[in-house]
C-alpha positions as CSV (number, residue, x, y, z in Angstrom):
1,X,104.5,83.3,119.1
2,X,101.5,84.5,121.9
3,X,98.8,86.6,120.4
4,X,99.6,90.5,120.5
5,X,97.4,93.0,122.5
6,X,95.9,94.7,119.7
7,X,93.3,97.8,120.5
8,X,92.0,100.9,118.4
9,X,91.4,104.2,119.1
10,X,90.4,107.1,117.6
11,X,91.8,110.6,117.9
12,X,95.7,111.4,118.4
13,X,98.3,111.6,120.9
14,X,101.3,113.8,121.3
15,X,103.5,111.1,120.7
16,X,102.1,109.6,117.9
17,X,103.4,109.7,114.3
18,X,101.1,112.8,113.0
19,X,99.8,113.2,109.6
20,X,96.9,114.4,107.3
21,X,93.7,116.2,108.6
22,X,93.4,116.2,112.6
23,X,90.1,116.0,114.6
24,X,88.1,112.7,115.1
25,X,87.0,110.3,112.2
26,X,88.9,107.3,110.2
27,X,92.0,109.6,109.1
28,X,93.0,109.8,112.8
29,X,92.2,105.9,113.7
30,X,95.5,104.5,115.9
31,X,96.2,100.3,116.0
32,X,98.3,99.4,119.4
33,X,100.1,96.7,119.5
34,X,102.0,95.0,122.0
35,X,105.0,93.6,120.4
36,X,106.9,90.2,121.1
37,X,109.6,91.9,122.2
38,X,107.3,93.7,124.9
39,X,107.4,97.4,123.0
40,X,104.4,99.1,122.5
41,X,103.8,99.8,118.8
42,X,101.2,103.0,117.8
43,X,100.2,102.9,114.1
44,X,98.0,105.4,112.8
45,X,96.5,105.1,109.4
46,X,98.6,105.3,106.9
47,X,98.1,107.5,103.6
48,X,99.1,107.6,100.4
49,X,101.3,110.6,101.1
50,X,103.7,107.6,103.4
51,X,103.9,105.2,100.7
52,X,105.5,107.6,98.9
53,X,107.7,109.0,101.4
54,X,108.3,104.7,102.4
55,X,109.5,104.1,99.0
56,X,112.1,107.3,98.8
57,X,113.3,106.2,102.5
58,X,113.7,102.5,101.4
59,X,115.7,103.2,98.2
60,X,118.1,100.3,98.6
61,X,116.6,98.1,96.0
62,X,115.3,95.5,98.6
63,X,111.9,95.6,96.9
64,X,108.8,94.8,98.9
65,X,109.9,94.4,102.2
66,X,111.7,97.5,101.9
67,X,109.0,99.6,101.3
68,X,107.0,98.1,104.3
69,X,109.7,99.1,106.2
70,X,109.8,102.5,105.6
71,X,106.2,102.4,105.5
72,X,106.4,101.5,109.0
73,X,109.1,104.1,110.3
74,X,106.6,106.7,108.9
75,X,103.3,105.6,110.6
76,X,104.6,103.9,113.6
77,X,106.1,104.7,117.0
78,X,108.1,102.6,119.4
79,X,107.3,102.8,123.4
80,X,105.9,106.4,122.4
81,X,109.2,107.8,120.5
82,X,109.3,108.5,116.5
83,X,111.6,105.4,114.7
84,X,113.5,105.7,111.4
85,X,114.2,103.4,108.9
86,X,117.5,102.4,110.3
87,X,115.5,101.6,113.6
88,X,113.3,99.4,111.6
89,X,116.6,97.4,110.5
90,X,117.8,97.1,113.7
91,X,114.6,95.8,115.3
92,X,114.7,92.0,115.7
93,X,112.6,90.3,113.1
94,X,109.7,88.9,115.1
95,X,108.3,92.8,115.8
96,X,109.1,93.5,112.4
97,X,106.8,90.9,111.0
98,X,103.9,91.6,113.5
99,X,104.4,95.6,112.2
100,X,104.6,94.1,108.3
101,X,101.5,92.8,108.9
102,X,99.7,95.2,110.8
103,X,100.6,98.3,108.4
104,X,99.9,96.4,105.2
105,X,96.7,94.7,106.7
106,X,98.0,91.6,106.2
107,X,95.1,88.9,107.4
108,X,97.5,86.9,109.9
109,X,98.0,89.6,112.2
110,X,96.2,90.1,114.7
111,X,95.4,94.3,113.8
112,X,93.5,92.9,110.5
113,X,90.0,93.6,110.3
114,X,90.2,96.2,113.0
């Protein structure tokens, strides 16, 4: 797999998943990511608030993975449009990794220690 474009920003976007406080500071820090498929991937921060709401989504039992899932469809979006879980499923498994490891701060991806 090449290395992923990986920048950060600060402040929001229209198009970007929106949550929490607005204004400048860590609560409105964005990760962009190009993915192996090519998409661009916006994160923004995620809170506590969309671990819960991640876990409700991603109440099909499958455990960890799950959760990151839905974690992702709450922070993330996809070539600047809002995903769901469902799109998470359907996304092939190489961008869902990179995303796995972005969201959870996972140290092999290339957003860790941003």
């Amino acid at each position: 797999m090449t290395q992923n474009d990986v920048t950060r920003s600060q402040g929001p976007s229209a198009a970007e998943p929106q949550g929490g406080a607005s204004g400048a500071g860590p609560a409105n820090g964005r990760t962009t990511l190009t993915l192996p498929s090519g998409a661009t991937a916006v994160i923004r921060d995620a809170k506590g608030r969309d671990l819960e709401k991640a876990s409700i989504v991603s109440q099909s039992g499958g455990g960890a993975i799950s959760t990151a899932m839905g974690l992702i469809a709450q922070v993330t979006t996809i070539n600047g449009r809002r995903i769901t879980y469902e799109d998470v499923q359907e996304m092939p498994a190489r961008d869902v990794t990179v995303l796995v490891s972005a969201v959870l701060g996972n140290d092999s991806s290339p957003a860790s220690g941003i």
